[in-house]
N, C-alpha and C positions, 0 to 999 in steps of 0.2 A: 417410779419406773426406771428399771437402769438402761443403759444406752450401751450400744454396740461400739467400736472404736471410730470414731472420726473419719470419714474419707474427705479427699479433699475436691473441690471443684473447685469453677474458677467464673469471677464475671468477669463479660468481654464488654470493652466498650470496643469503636469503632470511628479511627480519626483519618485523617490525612498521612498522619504519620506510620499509618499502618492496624494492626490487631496490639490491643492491650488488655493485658490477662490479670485479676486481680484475684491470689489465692482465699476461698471463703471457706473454713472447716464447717463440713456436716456432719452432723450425727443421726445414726438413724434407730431412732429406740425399738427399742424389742414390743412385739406383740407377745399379745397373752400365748406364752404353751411353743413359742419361738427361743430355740436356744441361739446364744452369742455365736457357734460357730457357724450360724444359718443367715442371721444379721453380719456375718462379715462375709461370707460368700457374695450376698446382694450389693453392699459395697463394692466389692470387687467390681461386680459387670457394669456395675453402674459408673466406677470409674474409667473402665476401658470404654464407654458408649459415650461418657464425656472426651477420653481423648479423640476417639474419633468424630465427634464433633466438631473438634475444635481444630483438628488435621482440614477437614473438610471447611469451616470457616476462614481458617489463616490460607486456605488456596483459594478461595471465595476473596479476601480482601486483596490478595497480592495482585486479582484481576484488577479491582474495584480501583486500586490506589498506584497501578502500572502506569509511571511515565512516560512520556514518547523520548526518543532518543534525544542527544543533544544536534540538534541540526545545527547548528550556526556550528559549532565546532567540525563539524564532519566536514564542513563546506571548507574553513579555513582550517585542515589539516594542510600543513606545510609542504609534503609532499606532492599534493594535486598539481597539475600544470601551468604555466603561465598563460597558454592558449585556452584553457579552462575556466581560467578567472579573468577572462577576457570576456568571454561569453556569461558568466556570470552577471556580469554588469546589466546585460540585456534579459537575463533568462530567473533573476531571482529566486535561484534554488533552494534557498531554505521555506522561502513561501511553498514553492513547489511540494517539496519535502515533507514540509505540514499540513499540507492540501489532499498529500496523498496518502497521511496518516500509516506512511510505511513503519514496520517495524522490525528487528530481527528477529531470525528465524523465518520470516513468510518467501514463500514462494512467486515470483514473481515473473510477468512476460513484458518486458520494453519494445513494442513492437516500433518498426522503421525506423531502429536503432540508429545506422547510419555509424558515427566517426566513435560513438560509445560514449560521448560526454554526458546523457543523464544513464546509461549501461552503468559509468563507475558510479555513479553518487548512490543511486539504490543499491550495488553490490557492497558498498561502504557501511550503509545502511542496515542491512539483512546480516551481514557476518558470515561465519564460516558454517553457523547453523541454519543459514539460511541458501538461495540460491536464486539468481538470475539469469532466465533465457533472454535471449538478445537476438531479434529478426531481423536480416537483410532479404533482401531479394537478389538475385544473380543481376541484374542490370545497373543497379544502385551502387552495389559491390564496385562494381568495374568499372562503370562510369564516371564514378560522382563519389565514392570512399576512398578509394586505388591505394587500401594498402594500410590506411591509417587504422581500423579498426583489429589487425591483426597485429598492431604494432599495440595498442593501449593492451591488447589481452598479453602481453609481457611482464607487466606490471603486478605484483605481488597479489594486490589488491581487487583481483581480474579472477583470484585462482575459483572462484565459485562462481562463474560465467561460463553456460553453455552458450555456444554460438549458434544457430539454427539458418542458414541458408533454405529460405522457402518462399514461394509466391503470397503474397498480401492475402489472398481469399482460401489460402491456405499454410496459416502461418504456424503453427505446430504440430507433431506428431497426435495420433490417436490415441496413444498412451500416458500423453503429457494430460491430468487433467487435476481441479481440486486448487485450482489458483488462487491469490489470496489476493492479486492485484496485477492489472493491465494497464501499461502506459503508453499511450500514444501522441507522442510528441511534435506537434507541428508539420506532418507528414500526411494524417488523412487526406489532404486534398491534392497530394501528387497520386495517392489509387485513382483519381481520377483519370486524369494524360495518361497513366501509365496501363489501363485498361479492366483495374482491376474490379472482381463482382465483389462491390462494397456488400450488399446483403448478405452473401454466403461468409466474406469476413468477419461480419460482425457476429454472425452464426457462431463461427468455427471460435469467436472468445468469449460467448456466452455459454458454449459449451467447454471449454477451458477454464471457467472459472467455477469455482465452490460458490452457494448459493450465501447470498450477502458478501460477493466477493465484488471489489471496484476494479470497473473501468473507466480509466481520464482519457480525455481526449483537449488536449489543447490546438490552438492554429491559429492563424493565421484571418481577421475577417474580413470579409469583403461587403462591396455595399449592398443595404436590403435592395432585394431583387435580383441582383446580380446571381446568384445559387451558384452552379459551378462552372458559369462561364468565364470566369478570370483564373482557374487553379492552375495553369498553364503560362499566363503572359503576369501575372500579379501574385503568382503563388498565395493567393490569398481565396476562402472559399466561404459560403455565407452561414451564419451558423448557428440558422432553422434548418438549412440541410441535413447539417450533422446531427441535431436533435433529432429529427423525422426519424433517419434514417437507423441511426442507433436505439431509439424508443422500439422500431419497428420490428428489432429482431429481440424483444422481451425486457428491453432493460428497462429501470426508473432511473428519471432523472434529478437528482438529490440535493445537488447541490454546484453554485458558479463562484468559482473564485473571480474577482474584481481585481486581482493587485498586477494583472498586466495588460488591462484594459486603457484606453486612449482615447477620451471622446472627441479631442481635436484633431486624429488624425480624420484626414479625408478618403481614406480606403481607395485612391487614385492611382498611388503609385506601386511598382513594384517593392517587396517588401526588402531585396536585398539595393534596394537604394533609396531610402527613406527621406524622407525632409525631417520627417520628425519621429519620436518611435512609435513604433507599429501599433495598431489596437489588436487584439488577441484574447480570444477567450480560452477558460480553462473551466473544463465540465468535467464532472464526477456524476457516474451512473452506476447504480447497483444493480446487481441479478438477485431479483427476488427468490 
């Protein structure tokens, strides 16, 4: 029986290293009463339905085999601030970093932003294809920022930072939605003093976010029982409240980072005059 002309396909194996493509020649022999230019026709589709196979797997493995950024370098790029890496000391960003599974391109919300110190590590993060809103409140702005976060948004590295001046139980426009990650940095328990309807907040970033989109909530804890009687004289708040209260408006709770946790601290004192450093948790919750 004679054979049509060879097309060529290809085995894929599948490593860490990526898609690896090994050329195998096929030959597809003619059927009885089938001419050669019938047997090369089918070759043909058959090799365009292998390329796009294999279009469609090598963007399949690019998922499979996608690294996370380099955080420790992002952290010690040279140019960050000396007030920066000051607070790094206390704030272990690259842990952070990892916890938060950021990556570029995603859209992300830094709620009670404040001075911008995690504002830049995620906008470093995300790129120029990506983009960060950054929430103040007008009180916090004036009070307690006075200026510093309009001074970090000068900085090169600031240029895909939207700034969004808004109340806590209303921290983004109606338009902003399809999030890919919310960070809330040690500040949930000033909504407390500060009056804000935690419920309709946590609303307003489960509606913010695309569905298996994370929201972190780290802070500050205080002792069991305590709940949010100390967020005011201890800045510290206890945090089964935070769980309740974040479970409550749809989220799951996935997963607790440990690396800034403190079993010897005594949750006694105020957290900006420590004896020793602070205990602190750091929760990641998704929206189903």
């Amino acid at each position: 029986m004679s054979s049509a002309p060879a097309a060529i396909v290809f085995a894929i194996s599948v490593s860490r290293a990526g898609l690896r493509y090994r050329p195998i020649p096929v030959t597809a022999p003619l059927v009885p009463g089938e001419t050669t230019m019938t047997a090369r026709k089918k070759n043909r589709i058959a090799r365009f339905a292998w390329i796009g196979l294999l279009a469609l797997l090598g963007g399949c493995a690019g998922m499979l085999n996608e690294d996370p950024p380099p955080y420790f370098l992002i952290v010690h790029d040279r140019d960050r601030s000396d007030a920066d890496r000051v607070i790094d000391q206390r704030r272990r960003p690259e842990k952070l970093l990892e916890f938060y599974d950021v990556r570029p391109g995603m859209r992300v919300l830094d709620l009670g932003a404040g001075g911008g110190y995690n504002t830049e590590l995620l906008a470093r993060v995300v790129g120029p294809s990506g983009v960060v809103y950054a929430q103040n409140n007008r009180y916090v702005l004036d009070k307690l920022v006075r200026g510093r976060f309009d001074e970090r948004l000068k900085k090169p590295v600031m240029a895909r930072v939207v700034h969004l001046v808004r109340e806590f139980d209303d921290p983004v426009p109606a338009d902003i939605r399809n999030l890919d990650l919310v960070t809330f940095n040690f500040v949930y328990h000033d909504t407390v003093w500060l009056g804000a309807d935690r419920a309709k907040m946590n609303r307003a970033v489960f509606n913010a976010l695309k569905p298996g989109g994370v929201y972190i909530v780290a802070d500050h804890s205080a002792q069991p029982g305590a709940g949010i009687s100390a967020t005011k004289t201890l800045h510290r708040i206890e945090e089964s409240v935070v769980r309740q209260e974040v479970q409550a408006a749809g989220f799951r709770l996935v997963e607790e980072g440990i690396f800034l946790r403190n079993p010897d601290d005594p949750r006694d004192a105020s957290v900006f005059k420590p004896r020793i450093p602070n205990d602190e948790f750091v929760l990641k919750f998704v929206k189903p």
